[in-house]
ZADO-1210 file (C-alpha; in nm, 4 decimals, padded with zeros to 6 digits):
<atoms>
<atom x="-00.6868" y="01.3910" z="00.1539" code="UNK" pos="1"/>
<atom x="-00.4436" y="01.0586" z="00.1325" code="UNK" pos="2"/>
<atom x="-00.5667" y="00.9701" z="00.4491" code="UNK" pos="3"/>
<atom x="-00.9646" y="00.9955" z="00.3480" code="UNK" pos="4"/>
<atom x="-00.8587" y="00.8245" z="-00.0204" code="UNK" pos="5"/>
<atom x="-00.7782" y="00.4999" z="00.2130" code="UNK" pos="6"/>
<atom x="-00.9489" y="00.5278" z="00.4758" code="UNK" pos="7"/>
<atom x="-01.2104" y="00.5336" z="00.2193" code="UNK" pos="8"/>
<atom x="-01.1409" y="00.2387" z="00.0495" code="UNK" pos="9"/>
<atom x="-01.1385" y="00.0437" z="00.3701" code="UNK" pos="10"/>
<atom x="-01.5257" y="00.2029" z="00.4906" code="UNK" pos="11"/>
<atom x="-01.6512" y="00.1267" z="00.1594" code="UNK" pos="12"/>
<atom x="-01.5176" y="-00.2617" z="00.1665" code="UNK" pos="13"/>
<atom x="-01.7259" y="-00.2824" z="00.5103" code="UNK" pos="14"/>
<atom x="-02.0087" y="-00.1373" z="00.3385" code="UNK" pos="15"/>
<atom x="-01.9920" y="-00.3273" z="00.0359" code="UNK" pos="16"/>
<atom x="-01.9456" y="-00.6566" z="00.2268" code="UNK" pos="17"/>
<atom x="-02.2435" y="-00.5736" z="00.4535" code="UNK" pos="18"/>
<atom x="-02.4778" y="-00.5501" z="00.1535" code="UNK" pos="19"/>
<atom x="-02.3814" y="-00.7946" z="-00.0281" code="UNK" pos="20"/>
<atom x="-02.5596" y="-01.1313" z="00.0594" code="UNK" pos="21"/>
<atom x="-02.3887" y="-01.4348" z="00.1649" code="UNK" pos="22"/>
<atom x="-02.0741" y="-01.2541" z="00.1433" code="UNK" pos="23"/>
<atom x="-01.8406" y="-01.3795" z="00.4923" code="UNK" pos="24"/>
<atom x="-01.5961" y="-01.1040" z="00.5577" code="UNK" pos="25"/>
<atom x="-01.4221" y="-01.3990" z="00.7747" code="UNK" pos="26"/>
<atom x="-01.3045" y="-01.5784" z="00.4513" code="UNK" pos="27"/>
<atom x="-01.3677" y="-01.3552" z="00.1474" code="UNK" pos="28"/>
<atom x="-01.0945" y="-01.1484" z="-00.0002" code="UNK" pos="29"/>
<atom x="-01.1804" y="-00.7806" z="-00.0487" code="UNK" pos="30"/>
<atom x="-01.1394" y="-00.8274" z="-00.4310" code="UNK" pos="31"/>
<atom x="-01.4461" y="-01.0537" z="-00.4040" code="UNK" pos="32"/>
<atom x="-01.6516" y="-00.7419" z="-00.3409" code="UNK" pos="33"/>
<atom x="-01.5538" y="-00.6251" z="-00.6551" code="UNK" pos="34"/>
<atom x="-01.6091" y="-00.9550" z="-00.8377" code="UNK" pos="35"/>
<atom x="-01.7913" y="-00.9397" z="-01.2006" code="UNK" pos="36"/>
<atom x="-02.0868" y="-01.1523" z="-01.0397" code="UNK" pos="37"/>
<atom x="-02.1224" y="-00.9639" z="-00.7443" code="UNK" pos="38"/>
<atom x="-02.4196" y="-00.7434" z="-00.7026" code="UNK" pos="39"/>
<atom x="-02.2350" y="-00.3865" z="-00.5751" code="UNK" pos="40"/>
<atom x="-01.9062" y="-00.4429" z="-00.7643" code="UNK" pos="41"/>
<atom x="-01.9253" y="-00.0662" z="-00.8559" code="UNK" pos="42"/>
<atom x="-01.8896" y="00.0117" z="-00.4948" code="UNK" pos="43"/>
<atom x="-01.5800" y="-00.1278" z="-00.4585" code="UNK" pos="44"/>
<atom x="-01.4531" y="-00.0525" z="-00.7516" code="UNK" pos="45"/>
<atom x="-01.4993" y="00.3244" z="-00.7076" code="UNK" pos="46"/>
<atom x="-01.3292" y="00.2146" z="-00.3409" code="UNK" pos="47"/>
<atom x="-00.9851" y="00.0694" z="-00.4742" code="UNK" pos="48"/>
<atom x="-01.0399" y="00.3818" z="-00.7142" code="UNK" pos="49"/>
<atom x="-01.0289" y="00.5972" z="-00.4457" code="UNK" pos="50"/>
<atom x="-00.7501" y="00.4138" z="-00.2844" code="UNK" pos="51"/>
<atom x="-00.5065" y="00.4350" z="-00.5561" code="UNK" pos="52"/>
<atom x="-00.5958" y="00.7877" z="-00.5138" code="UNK" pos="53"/>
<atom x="-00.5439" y="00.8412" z="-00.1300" code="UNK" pos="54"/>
<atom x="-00.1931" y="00.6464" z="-00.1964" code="UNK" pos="55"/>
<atom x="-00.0619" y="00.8889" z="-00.4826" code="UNK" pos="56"/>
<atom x="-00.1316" y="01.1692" z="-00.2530" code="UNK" pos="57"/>
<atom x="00.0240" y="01.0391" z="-00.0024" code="UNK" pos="58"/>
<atom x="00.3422" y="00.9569" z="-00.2400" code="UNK" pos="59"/>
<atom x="00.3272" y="01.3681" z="-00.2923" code="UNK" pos="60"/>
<atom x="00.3361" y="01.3830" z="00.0909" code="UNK" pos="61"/>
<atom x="00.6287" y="01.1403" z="00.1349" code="UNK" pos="62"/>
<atom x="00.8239" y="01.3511" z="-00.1580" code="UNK" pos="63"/>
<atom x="00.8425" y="01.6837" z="00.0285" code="UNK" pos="64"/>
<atom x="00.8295" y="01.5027" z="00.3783" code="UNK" pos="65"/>
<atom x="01.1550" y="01.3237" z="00.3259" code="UNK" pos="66"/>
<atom x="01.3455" y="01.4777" z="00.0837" code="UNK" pos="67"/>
<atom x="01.6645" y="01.2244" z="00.1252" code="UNK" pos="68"/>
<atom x="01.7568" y="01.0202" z="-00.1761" code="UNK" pos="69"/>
<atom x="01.5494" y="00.7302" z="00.0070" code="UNK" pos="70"/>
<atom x="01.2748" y="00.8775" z="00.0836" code="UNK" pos="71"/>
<atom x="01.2351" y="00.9945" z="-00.2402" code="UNK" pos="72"/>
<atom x="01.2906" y="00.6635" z="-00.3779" code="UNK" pos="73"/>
<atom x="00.9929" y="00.4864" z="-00.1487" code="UNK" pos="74"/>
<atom x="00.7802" y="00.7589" z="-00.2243" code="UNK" pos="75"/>
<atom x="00.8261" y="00.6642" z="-00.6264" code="UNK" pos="76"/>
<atom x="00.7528" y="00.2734" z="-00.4814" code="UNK" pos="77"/>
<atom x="00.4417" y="00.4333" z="-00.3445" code="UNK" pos="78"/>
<atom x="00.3100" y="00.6063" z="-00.6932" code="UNK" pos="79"/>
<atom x="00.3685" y="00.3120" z="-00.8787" code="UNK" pos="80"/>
<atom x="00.1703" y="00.0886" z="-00.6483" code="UNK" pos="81"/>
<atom x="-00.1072" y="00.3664" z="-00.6301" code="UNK" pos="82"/>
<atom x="-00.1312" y="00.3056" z="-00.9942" code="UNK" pos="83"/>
<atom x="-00.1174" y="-00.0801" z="-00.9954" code="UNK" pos="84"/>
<atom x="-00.4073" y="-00.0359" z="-00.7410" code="UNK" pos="85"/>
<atom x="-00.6476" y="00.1361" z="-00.9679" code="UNK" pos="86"/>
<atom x="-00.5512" y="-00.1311" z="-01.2234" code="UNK" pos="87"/>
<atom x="-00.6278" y="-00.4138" z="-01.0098" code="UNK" pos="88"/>
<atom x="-00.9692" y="-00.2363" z="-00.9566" code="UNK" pos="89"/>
<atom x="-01.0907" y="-00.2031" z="-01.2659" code="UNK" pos="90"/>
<atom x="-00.9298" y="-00.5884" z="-01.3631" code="UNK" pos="91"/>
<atom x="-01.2019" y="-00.7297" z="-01.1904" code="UNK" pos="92"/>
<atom x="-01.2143" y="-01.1130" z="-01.0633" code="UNK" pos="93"/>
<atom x="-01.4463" y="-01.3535" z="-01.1935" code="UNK" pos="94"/>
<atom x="-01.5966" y="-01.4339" z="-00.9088" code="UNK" pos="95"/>
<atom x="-01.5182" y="-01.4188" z="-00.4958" code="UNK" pos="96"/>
<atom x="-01.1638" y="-01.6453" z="-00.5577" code="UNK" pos="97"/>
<atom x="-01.1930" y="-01.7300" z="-00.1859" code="UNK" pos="98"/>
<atom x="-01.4919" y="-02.0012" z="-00.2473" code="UNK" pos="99"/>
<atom x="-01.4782" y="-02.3180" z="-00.4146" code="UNK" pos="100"/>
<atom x="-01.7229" y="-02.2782" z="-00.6287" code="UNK" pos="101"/>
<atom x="-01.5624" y="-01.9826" z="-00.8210" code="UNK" pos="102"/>
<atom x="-01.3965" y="-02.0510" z="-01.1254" code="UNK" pos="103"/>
<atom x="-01.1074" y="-01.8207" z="-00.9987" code="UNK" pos="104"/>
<atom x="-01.0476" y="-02.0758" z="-00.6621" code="UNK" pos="105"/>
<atom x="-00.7216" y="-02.2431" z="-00.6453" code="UNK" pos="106"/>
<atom x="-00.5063" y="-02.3101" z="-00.9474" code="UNK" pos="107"/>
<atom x="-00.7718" y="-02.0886" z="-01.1528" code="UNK" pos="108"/>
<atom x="-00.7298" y="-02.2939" z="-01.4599" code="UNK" pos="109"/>
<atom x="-01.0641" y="-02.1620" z="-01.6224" code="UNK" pos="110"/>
<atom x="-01.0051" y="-01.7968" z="-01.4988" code="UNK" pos="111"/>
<atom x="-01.0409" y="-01.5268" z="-01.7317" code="UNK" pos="112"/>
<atom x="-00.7182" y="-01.2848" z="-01.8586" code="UNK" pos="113"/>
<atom x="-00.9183" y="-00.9915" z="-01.6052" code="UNK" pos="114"/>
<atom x="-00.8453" y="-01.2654" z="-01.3053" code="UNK" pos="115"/>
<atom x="-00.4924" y="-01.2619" z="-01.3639" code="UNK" pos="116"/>
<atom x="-00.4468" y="-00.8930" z="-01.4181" code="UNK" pos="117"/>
<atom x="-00.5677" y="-00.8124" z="-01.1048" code="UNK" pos="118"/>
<atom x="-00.4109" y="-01.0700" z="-00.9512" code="UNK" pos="119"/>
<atom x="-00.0442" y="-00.9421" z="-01.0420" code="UNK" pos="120"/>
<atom x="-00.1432" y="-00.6011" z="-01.0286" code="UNK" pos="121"/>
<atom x="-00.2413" y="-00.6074" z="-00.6796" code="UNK" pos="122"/>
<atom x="00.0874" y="-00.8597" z="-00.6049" code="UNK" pos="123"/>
<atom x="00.3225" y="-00.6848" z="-00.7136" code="UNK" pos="124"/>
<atom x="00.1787" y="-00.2798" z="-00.5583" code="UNK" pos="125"/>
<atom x="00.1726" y="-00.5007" z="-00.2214" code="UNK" pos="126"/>
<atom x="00.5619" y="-00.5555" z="-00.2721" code="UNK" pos="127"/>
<atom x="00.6370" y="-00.2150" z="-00.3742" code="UNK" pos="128"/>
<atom x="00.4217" y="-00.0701" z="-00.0523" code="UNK" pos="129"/>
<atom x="00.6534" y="-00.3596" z="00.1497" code="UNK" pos="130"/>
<atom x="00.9492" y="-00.2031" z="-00.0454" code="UNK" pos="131"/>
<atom x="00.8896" y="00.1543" z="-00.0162" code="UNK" pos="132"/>
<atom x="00.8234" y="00.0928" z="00.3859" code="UNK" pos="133"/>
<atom x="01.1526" y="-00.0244" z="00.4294" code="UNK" pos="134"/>
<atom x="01.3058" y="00.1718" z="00.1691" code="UNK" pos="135"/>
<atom x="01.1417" y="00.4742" z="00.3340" code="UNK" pos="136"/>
<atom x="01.3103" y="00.3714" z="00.7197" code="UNK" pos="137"/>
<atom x="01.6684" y="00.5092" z="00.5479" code="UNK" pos="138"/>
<atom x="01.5267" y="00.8108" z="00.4531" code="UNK" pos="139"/>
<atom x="01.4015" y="00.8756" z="00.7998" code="UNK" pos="140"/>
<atom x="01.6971" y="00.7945" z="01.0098" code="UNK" pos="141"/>
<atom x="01.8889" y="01.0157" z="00.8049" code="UNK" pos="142"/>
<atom x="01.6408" y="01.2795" z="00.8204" code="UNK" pos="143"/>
<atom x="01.7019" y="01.2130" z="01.2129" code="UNK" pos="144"/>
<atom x="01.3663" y="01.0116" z="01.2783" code="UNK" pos="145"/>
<atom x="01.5109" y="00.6940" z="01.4152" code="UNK" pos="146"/>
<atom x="01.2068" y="00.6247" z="01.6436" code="UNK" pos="147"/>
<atom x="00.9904" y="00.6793" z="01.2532" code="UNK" pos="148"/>
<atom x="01.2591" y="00.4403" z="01.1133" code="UNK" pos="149"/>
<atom x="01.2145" y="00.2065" z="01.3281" code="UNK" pos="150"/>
<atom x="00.8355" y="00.1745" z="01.2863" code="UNK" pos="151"/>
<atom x="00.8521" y="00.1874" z="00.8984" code="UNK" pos="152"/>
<atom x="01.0748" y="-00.1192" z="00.9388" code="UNK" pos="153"/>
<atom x="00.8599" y="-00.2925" z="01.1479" code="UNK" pos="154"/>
<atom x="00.5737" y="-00.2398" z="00.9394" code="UNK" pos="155"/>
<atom x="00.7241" y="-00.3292" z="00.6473" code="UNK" pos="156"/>
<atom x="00.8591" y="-00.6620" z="00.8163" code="UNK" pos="157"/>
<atom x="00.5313" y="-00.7314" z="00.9632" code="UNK" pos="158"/>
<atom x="00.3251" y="-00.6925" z="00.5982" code="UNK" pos="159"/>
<atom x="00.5878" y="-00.9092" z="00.4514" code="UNK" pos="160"/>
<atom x="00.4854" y="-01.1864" z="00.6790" code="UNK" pos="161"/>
<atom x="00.1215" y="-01.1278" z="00.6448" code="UNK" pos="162"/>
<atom x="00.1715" y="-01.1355" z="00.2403" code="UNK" pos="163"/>
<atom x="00.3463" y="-01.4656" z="00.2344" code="UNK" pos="164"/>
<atom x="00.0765" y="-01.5819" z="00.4278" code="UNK" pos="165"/>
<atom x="-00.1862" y="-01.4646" z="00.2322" code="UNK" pos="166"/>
<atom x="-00.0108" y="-01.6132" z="-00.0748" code="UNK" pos="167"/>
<atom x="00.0616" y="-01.9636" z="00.0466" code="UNK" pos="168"/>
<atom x="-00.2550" y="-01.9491" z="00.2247" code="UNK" pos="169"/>
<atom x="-00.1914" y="-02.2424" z="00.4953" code="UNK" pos="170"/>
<atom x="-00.4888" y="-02.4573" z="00.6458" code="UNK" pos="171"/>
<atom x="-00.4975" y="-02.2311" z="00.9567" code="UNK" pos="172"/>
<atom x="-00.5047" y="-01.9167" z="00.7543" code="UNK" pos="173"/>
<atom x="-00.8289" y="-02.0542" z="00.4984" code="UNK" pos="174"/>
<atom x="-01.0839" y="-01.9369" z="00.7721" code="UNK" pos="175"/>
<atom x="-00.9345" y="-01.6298" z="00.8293" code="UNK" pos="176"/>
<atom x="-00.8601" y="-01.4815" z="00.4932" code="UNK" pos="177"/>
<atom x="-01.0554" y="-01.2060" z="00.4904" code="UNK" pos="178"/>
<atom x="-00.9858" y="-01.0787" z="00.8395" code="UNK" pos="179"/>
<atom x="-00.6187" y="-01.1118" z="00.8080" code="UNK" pos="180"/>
<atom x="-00.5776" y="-00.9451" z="00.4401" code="UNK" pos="181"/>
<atom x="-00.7877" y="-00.6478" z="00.5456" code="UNK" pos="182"/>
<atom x="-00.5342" y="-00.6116" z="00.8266" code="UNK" pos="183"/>
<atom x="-00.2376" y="-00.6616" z="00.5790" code="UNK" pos="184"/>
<atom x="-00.4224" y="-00.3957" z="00.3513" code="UNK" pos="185"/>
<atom x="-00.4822" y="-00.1654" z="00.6659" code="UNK" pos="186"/>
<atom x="-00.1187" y="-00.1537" z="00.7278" code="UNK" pos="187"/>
<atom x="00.0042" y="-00.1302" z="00.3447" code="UNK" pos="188"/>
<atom x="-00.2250" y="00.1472" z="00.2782" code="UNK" pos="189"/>
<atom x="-00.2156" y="00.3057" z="00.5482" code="UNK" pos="190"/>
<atom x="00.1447" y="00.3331" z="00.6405" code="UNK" pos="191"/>
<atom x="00.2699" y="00.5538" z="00.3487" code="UNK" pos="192"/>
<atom x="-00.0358" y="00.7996" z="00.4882" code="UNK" pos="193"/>
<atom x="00.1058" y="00.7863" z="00.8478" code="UNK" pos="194"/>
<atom x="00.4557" y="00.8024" z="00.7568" code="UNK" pos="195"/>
<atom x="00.3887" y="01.1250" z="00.5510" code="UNK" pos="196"/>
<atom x="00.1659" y="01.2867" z="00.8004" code="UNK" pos="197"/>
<atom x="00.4134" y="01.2234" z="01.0775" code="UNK" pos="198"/>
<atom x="00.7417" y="01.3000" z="00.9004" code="UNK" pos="199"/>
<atom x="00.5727" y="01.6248" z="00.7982" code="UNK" pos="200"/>
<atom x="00.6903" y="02.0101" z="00.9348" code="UNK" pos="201"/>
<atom x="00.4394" y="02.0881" z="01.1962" code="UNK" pos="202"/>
<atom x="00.3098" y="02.4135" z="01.2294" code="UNK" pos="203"/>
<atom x="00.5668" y="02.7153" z="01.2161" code="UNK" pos="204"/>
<atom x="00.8209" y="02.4907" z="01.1185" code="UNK" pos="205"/>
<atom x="01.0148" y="02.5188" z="00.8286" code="UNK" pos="206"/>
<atom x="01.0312" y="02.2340" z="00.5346" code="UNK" pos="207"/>
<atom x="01.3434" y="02.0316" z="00.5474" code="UNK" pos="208"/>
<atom x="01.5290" y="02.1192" z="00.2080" code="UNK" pos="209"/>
<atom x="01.8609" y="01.9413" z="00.1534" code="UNK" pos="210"/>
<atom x="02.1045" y="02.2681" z="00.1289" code="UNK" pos="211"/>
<atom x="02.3339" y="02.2499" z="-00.1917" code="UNK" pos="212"/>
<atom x="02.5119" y="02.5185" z="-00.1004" code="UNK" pos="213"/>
<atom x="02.6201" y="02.4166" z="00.2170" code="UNK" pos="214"/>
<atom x="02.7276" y="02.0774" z="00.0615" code="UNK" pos="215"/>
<atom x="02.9700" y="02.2892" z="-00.1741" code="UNK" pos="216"/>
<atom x="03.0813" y="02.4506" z="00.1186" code="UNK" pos="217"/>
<atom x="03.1604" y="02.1423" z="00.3223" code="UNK" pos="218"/>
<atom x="03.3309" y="02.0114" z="00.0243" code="UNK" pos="219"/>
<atom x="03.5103" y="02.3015" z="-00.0741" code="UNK" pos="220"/>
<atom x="03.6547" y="02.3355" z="00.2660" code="UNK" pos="221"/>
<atom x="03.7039" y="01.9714" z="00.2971" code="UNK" pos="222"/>
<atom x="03.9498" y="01.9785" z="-00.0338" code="UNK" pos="223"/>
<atom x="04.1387" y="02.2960" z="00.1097" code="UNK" pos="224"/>
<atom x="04.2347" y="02.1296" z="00.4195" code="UNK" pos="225"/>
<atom x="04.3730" y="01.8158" z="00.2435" code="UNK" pos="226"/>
<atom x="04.5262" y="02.0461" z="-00.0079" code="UNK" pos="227"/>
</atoms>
């Protein structure tokens, strides 16, 4: 289900931009789609609807998946940013932010309170995905997943870069926009659902349960001997 709630989100985007008229997927932001002048904005609302859904799930996923302190902690990062998602959603922009005749391009002084909602919203759920990624590689190498660790870090590193990008938006980026935040998106979203998927008991094995008891033990036995 996490894994249709995103992968949903990025279909409908392609579908959305495909019927919308004049819309360049090159250069338009996804939130464009979505825009309160654009002719399908429901579509993509219900699609970052459906998104914050698909990431909440797979928050549940990452909860019994890793059950260290830090994997618990990046799968709260997760829920949180599923939730900033659907606010960002339904905070619509003005107008596709990406083109200069929008009202919303640039400095957006004449932008309306919705604009900047959705602006933060969607900000700050991309740092707490970045977070929870690398947040998340601790859990797994203590869970004994380095080779899992080691991609969570990466992808974590790797959306960093593509969010300061996207944020300082240099000339050689402007063209490109919209191809490279779908692929920062891709790899946001869809890590937490891969992560949790992966890190997951397979079939006939048992759920990895941190042991209380045998902590006691290890401590009881631990204060005998330097008793």
């Amino acid at each position: 289900m996490a894994a249709a709630g995103v992968g949903g989100f990025l279909v409908v985007g392609v579908l959305a931009g495909l019927v919308t008229s004049g819309y360049d997927v090159r250069r338009e932001a996804i939130s464009g789609l979505a825009a309160s002048d654009a002719p399908h904005a429901w579509l993509m609302v219900v699609g970052f609807l459906v998104a914050a859904l698909g990431l909440g799930l797979a928050a549940r996923v990452l909860w019994r998946a890793v059950p260290e302190r830090s994997g618990r902690v990046a799968a709260g990062l997760v829920a949180v940013a599923a939730a900033l998602i659907a606010l960002a959603g339904l905070a619509r922009q003005d107008c596709s932010d990406q083109l200069p005749s929008c009202r919303d391009f640039g400095e957006a002084a004449e932008a309306s309170g919705s604009y900047w909602v959705h602006e933060y919203a969607s900000l700050l759920a991309f740092v707490l995905l970045i977070s929870s990624s690398l947040v998340l590689a601790r859990g797994l190498r203590l869970a004994g997943r380095p080779g899992l660790a080691r991609a969570s870090r990466a992808s974590g590193l790797l959306c960093l870069a593509g969010v300061v990008l996207l944020v300082v938006t240099p000339s050689f980026v402007t063209d490109g926009y919209g191809v490279l935040q779908r692929l920062v998106v891709a790899g946001l979203f869809g890590w937490p659902v891969a992560a949790g998927l992966l890190a997951s008991p397979g079939p006939g094995q048992a759920e990895v349960v941190p042991d209380s008891s045998t902590t006691s033990s290890s401590l009881s036995s631990g204060a005998s001997a330097s008793g």
